[in-house]
N, C-alpha and C positions, 0 to 999 in steps of 0.2 A: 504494500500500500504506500502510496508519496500523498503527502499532503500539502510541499510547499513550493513555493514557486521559484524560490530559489535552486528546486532541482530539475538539471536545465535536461538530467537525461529522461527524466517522465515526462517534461514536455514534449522531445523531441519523439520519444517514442509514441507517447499518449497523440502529437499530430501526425506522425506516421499510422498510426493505427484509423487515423479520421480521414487522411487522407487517400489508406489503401480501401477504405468502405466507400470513400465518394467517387475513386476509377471504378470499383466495383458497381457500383449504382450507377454510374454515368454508362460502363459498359453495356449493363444490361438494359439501360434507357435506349443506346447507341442498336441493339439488335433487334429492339422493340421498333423504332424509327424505320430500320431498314426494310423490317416485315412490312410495316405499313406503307413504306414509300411500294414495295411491291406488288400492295394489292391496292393501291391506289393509283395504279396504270389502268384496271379493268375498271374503277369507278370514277372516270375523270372531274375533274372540277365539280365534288361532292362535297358537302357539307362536312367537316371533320366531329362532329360532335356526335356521339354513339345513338342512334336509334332514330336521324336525319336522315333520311333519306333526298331533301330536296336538292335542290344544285346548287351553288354558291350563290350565283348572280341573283335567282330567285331567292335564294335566303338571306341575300343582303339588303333585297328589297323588301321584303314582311318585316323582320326583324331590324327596323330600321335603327332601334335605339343601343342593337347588340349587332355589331358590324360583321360576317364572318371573313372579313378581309382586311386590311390594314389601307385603313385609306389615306394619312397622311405620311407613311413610311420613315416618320423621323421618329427619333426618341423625344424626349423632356428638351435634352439641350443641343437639338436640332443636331444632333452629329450623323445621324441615320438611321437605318433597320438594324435592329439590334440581333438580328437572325434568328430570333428564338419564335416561337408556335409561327409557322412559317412567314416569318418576317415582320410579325404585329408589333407592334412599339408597345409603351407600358401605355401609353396616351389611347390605346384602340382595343386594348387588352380590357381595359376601365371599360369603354363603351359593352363590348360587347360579353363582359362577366365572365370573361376565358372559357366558353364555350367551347371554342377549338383546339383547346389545350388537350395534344396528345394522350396527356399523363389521366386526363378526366375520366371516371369510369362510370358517372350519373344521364342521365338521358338530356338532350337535346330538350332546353324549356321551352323552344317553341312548337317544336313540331314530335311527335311521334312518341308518347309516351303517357305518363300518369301525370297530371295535374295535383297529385299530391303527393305521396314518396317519392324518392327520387330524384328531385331536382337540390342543387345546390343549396346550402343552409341560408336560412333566411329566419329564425325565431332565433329568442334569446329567454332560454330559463332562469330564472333567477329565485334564489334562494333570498327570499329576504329576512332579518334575522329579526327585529324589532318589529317587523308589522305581521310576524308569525304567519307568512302565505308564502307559495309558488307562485311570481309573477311571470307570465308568457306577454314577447312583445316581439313585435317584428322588429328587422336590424335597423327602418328607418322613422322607428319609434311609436309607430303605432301601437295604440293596448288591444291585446285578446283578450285575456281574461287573469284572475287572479283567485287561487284557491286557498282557502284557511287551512294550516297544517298543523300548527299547535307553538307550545312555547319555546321561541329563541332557535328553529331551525339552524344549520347549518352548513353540511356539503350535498352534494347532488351525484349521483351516477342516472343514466338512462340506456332504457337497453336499446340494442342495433337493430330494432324493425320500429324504434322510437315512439315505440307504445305508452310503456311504464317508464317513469322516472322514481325513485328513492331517495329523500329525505332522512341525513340522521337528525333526531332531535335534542340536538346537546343541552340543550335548557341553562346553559353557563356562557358570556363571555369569551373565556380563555381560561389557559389556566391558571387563575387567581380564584377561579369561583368555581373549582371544579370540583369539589365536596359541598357546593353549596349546598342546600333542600331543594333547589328548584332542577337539581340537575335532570336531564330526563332519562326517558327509559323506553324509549319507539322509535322504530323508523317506519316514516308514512310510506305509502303508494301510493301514487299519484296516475291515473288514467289522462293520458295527453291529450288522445283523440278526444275524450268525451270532456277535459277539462274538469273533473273531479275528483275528489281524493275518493280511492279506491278497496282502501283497506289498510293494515297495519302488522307489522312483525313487533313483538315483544323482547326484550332481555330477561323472561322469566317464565316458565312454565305456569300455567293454569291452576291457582293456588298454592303456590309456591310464596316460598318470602319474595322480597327485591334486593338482589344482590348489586347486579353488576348493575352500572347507569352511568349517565354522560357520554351516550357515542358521540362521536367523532367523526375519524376518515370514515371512508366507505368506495370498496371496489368489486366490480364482478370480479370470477375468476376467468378464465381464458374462454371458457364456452358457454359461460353464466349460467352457469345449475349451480352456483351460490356465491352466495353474498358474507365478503368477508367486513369487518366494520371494528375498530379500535376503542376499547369503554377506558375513561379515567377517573372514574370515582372513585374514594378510596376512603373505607369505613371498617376497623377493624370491628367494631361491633356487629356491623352486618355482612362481616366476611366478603366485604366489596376489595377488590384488588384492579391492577391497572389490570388488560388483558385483549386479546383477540379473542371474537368470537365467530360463528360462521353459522350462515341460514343455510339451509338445503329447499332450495325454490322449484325443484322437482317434484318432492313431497306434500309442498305447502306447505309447512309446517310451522307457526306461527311465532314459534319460539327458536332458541339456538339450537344446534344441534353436534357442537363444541363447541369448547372453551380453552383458549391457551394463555397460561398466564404470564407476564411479561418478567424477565430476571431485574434483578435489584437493577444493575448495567443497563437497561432500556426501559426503565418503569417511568420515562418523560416524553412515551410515545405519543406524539400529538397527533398525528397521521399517516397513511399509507401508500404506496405504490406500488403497481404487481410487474416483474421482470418480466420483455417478452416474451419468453416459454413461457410464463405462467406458472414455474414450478416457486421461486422466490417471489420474498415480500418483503420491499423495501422498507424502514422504520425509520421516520422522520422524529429523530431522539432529542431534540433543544442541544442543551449543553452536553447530553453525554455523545453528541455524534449522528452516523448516520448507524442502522442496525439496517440484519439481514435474519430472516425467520424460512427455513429451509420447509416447504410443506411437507417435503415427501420423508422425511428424517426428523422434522419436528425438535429443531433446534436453532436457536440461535446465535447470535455474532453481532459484535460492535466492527463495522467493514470500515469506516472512513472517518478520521479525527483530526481537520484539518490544523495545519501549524497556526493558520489567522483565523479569524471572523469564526469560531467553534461555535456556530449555536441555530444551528440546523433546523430550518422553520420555509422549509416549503421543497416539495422533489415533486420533478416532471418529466417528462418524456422529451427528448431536444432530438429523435430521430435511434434508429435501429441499435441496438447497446447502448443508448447514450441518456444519461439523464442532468436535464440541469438542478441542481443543487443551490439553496441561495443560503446565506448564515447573516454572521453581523457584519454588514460594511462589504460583505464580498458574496459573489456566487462563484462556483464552476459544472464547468462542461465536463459529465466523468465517464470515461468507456467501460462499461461493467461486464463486457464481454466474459471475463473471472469475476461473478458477484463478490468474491472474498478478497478482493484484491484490485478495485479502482484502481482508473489512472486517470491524471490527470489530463486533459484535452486540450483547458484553455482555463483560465482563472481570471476572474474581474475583480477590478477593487484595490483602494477603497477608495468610494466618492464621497465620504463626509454627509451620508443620508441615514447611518445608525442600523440597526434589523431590516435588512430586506426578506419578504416572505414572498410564496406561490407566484413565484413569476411562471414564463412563457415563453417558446421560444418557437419562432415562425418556422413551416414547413421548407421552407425554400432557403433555410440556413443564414438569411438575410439581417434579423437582427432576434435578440434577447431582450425581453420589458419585465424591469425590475420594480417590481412595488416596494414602495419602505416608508411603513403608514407612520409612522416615527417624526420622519422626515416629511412626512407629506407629498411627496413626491411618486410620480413614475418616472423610470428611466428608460429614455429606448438606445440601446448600447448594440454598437455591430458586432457582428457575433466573432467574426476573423480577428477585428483588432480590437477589440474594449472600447473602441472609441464612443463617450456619448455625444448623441446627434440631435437629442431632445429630451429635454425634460417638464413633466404636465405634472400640472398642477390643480387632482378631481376635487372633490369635498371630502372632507375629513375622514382620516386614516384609510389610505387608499390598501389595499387588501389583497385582491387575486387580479391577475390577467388571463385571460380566455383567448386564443386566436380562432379565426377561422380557416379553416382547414384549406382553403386559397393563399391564405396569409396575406392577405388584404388587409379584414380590420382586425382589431385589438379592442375587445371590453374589456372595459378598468371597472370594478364594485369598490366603493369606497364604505367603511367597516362602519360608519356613521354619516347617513347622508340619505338623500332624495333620488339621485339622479345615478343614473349608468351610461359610462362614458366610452363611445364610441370612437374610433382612433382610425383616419384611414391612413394604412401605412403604404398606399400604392401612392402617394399624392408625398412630394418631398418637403412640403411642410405641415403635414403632418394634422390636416386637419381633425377636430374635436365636434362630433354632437352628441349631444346631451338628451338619455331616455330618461325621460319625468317616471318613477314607478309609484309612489304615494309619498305620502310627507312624513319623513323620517322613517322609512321602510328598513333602511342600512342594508340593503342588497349584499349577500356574500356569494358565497360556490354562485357561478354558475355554466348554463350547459349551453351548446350552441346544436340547434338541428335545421334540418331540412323543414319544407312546408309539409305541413299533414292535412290528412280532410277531415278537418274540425263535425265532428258531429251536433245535427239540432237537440236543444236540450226539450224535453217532456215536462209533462206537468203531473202528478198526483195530489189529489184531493181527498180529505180527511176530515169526517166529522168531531166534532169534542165538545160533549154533555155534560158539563160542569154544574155545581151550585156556587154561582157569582155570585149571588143574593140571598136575600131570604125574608119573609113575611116581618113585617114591622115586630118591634119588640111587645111580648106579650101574646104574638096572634099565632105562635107555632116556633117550631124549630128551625135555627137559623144554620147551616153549612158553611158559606158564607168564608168562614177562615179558613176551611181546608179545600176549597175550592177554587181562591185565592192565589193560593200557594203551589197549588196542582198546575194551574193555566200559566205561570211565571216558568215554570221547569218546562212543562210544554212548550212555550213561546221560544224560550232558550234553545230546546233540540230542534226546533222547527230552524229558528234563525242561523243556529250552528249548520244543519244539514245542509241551507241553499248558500252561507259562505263558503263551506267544503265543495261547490259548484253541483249540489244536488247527491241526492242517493243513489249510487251507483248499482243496476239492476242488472244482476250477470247473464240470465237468459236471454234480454235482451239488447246488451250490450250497451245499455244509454243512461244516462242520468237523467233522473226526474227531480227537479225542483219542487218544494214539500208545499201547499196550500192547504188552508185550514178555514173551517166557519166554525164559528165557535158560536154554541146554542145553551142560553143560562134557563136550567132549570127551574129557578126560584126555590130550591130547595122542599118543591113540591114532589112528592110520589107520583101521583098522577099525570104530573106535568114530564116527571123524567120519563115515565114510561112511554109516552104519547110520543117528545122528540125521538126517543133514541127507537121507534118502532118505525115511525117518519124517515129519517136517515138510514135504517139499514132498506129500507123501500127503494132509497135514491139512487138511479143508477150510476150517479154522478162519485158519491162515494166508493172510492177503496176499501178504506178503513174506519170504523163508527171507535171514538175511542171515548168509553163514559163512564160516571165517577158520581155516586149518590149513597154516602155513608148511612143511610136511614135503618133500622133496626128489622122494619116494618119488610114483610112477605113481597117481593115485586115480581111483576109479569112480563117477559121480556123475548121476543121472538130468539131462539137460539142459532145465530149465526157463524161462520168463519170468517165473518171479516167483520166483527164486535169484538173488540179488546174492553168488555167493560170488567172494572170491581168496585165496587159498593165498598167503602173502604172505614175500617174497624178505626176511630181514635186510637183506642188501648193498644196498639200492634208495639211491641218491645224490640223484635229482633228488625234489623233491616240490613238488607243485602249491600256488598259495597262497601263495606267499614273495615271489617277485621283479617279478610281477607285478599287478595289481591287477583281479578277478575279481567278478561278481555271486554271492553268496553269503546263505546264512543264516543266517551268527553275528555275534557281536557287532562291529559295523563299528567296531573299536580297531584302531590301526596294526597289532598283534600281533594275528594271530585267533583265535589259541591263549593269548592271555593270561587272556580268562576259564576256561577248562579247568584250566591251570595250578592259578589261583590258588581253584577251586572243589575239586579233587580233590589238592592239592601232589605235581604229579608235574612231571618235567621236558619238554621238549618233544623228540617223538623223530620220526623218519620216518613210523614207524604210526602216530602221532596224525595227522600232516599225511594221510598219505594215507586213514587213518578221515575226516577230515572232508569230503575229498571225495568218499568214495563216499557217503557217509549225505547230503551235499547231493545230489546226483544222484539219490539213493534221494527224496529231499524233493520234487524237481523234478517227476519222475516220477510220484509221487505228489498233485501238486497237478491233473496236466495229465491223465488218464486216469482213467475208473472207477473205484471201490474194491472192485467185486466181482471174485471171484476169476475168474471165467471170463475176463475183459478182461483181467488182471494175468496171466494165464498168457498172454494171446498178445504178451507184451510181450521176445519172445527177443531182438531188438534192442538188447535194451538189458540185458542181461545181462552182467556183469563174469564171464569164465571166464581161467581160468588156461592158458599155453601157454608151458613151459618156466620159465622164467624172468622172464617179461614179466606186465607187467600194463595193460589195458588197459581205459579207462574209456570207453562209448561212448555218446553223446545225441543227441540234436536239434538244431536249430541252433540255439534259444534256449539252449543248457548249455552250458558250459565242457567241452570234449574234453582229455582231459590224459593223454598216453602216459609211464608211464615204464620206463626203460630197466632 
């Protein structure tokens, strides 16, 4: 291993080893060109972009804003054809979005192909960390949508048919707050297409304690049948330790399905990167270094501790064995060809900007952008000679850079701020615009994809039979406070489900946005029986969801899509307190705290047990039809009242919770 830059012979090897990879790669570019120049004799003056069948001159004419020809043949500083994609200058490369770019292997956007996969990236995911959502926005700032994910998200992976995206939910900061109480203990799913979060993986098996919490990194592995994700919370009382842990997404399985714990030497792992085999996993360690965690051997290594700037806080991918590396005041380029024994490639530093973290480094080997929220600054530095060529200045504590896979532009997320800042790096000053995401969102991780085809979102409708009122004082029995109380926790999952961008309904693959009418009994018998026999009549209703704690015998048509119970005062035990349960609120120690502190009311029985019927009611409705005929043969699952009892009944994927 060399660390410093003073040693001139890992330079000189570490640039021979870059440079026998880029004849290699030019080579094999070079015999790729020649196949095409030769089957480009039988298709003359055709469109170079894959799945184009048009002719040039015809395709320069449709696509007038995307040239497939090089019309003014000089470069930037009029010296000429720069000879690269045959002969287009960077000035016509812009125009036409390098369409004809050999190397391209996405379809032709104008002609012959999918209107939705496929084409060139053009969204911008973003993890926002303070406004708790996945923000989606096109590259020239347009909003799609925004889904609620929970507290203080974090980094983002999305899988390669750009379906699912992943959410860990670190619930801390950094690490200053990462035994806080708020750490968290979920990574979302998020549904792209349909724009809704989709469901949720745990760090803790289905009544189990809560050990491990505060993910972190988060990476597929080579074929994504799992998800590996780095936890730092660290509680000897609840046996929480630093660690790696790994989903199996083949299974479903909603919990880990191991656990590897980090050695005393790497227990400051912040985050992770997977080797291109796939078999390593690199450990972005702060001050102890860089670490390397062998899967197949299931051991560890401290691989790189450099002479300057040791304090390792951001690893990426800089091209085939190469990762860029950034520390305090310095980054480098390291050839990991031997994971256990880095070389050095190229070493930056220092520019007097303090901690740089997650930088980037462009596909075309053209430049490195170093974030260093310290400093405030981004650096765009040439990757050959360290030269910087620009330095920007986003909003506060600038944090990750993104490239697009053109290496075009550059998002910058600043770790505190509104805006995500766009960078075009084909243009040689370097211009900046600015995506609005919400006000004070603090955008972090984010992803960059292609266009998808946004699916239309659904509606379902819901009745809910409450006692909002009740007969003046003296003239009967009033309801009235627990009916109160019930329609607040209601309102809350309602509102919660269409921020999550609707309920995600897997038979039919769409999301339904949740509507409600809410119908006040008066705290009358007669009255409740009349609405709630009314409403299961409605073909307009899904769901009849009704709630009349009355003592008194009631008559009530027995449906499968009537969630009602008549609900006991005296009820002692409730579900959700002592145990730890798959749920869909906000995964805070208290479940009931966002409720609380959204509607100021205090926490009472009926809220805890509102929350578990309307998750059940959630469940249910994820997993069966949303047409009524399906919904009514759904008696099974029908909460009905029998004396005293209440009794909540599911599948074995649902929490069964009897109370007495």
């Amino acid at each position: 291993m060399h660390s410093s830059d003073d040693n001139h012979d890992s330079d000189r090897s570490g640039e021979a080893a870059e440079r026998k990879q880029e004849d290699s790669n030019d080579s094999a570019e070079n015999g790729r060109a020649a196949a095409a120049a030769k089957k480009g004799k039988k298709k003359k003056n055709k469109c170079k972009a894959i799945a184009c069948s048009e002719p040039r001159d015809l395709c320069l004419r449709i696509c007038a804003d995307r040239a497939c020809l090089c019309v003014c043949k000089k470069d930037d500083d009029g010296s000429g054809s720069d000879g690269k994609s045959d002969g287009a200058c960077d000035r016509c490369k812009d125009r036409c979005l390098n369409i004809f770019n050999p190397k391209r292997k996405d379809k032709c956007k104008k002609h012959g192909g999918d209107k939705g996969e496929g084409r060139e990236q053009n969204i911008v995911l973003s993890t926002e960390e303070i406004g708790g959502t996945l923000g989606m926005y096109y590259f020239d700032g347009r909003f799609i949508a925004r889904v609620k994910l929970d507290y203080l998200p974090h980094e983002i992976v999305v899988s390669r048919d750009y379906r699912l995206s992943y959410n860990t939910v670190f619930g801390n900061f950094d690490y200053a707050a990462a035994a806080g109480d708020t750490s968290g203990y979920i990574v979302t799913k998020t549904n792209i297409r349909n724009r809704c979060l989709q469901g949720r993986l745990y760090l803790f098996d289905e009544g189990s304690t809560l050990t491990q919490r505060a993910p972190h990194g988060i990476k597929f592995n080579k074929d994504e049948t799992q998800l590996w994700v780095n936890c730092e919370y660290v509680n000897a009382a609840t046996n929480s330790f630093q660690c790696l842990v790994v989903f199996d997404l083949l299974s479903h399985i909603p919990h880990p399905v191991a656990t590897y714990a980090f050695p005393p030497t790497l227990n400051l792992t912040h985050n992770i990167q997977f080797s291109d085999n796939g078999r390593y996993i690199f450990l972005q360690a702060s001050t102890q270094g860089m670490g390397l965690y062998d899967t197949l051997t299931n051991t560890f290594a401290t691989v790189f501790t450099p002479a300057v700037g040791n304090n390792i806080h951001g690893i990426n991918p800089a091209g085939h064995n190469l990762l860029l590396v950034t520390g305090l005041d310095y980054a480098w380029i390291l050839n990991v060809a031997d994971p256990y024994n880095p070389i050095i490639v190229h070493q930056y530093g220092p520019f007097g900007v303090g901690q740089m973290i997650y930088s980037s480094a462009t596909n075309d080997k053209k430049y490195v952008l170093l974030p260093a929220p310290y400093g405030q600054t981004v650096l765009i530095v040439k990757r050959k000679t360290g030269v910087v060529v620009k330095r920007i200045i986003p909003d506060l504590n600038p944090t990750t850079v993104t490239i697009s896979d053109d290496s075009r532009y550059a998002f910058i997320s600043p770790g505190n701020g509104t805006y995500i800042y766009r960078v075009d790096l084909w243009d040689k000053t370097f211009p900046v615009l600015k995506i609005f995401t919400q006000v004070d969102a603090a955008p972090n991780r984010l992803a960059l994809i292609p266009d998808v085809k946004f699916r239309e979102k659904r509606v379902v409708k819901l009745a809910v039979v409450l006692p909002l009122t009740g007969p003046p004082v003296g003239q009967g029995t009033s309801y009235r406070p627990i009916g109160t109380v019930m329609r607040n926790t209601i309102a809350y999952w309602q509102e919660l489900k269409n921020l999550q961008g609707g309920i995600y309904n897997k038979p039919s693959d769409r999301a339904y946005r949740v509507h409600i009418t809410w119908y006040d009994s008066e705290s009358s018998d007669a009255r409740f029986t009349r609405l709630v026999t009314k409403a299961l009549a409605d073909p307009e209703f899904a769901y009849v969801v009704a709630c009349h704690p009355s003592t008194s015998p009631l008559t009530v048509p027995l449906s499968g899509k009537l969630i009602g119970y008549p609900f006991a005062p005296v009820v002692s035990t409730v579900p959700y307190t002592n145990n730890l349960s798959y749920n869909d609120w906000q995964s805070l120690p208290n479940l009931t705290a966002a409720i609380v502190k959204r509607f100021n009311v205090p926490v009472t029985n009926e809220q805890y047990t509102t929350i578990g019927v309307m998750t059940l009611l959630g469940n249910i409705m994820q997993r069966y039809p949303l047409d009524n005929t399906s919904c009514q043969n759904l008696v099974g699952y029908t909460i009905y009242y029998f004396g005293t009892t209440l009794t909540l009944t599911a599948d074995r994927d649902v929490v069964v919770t009897v109370l007495p």
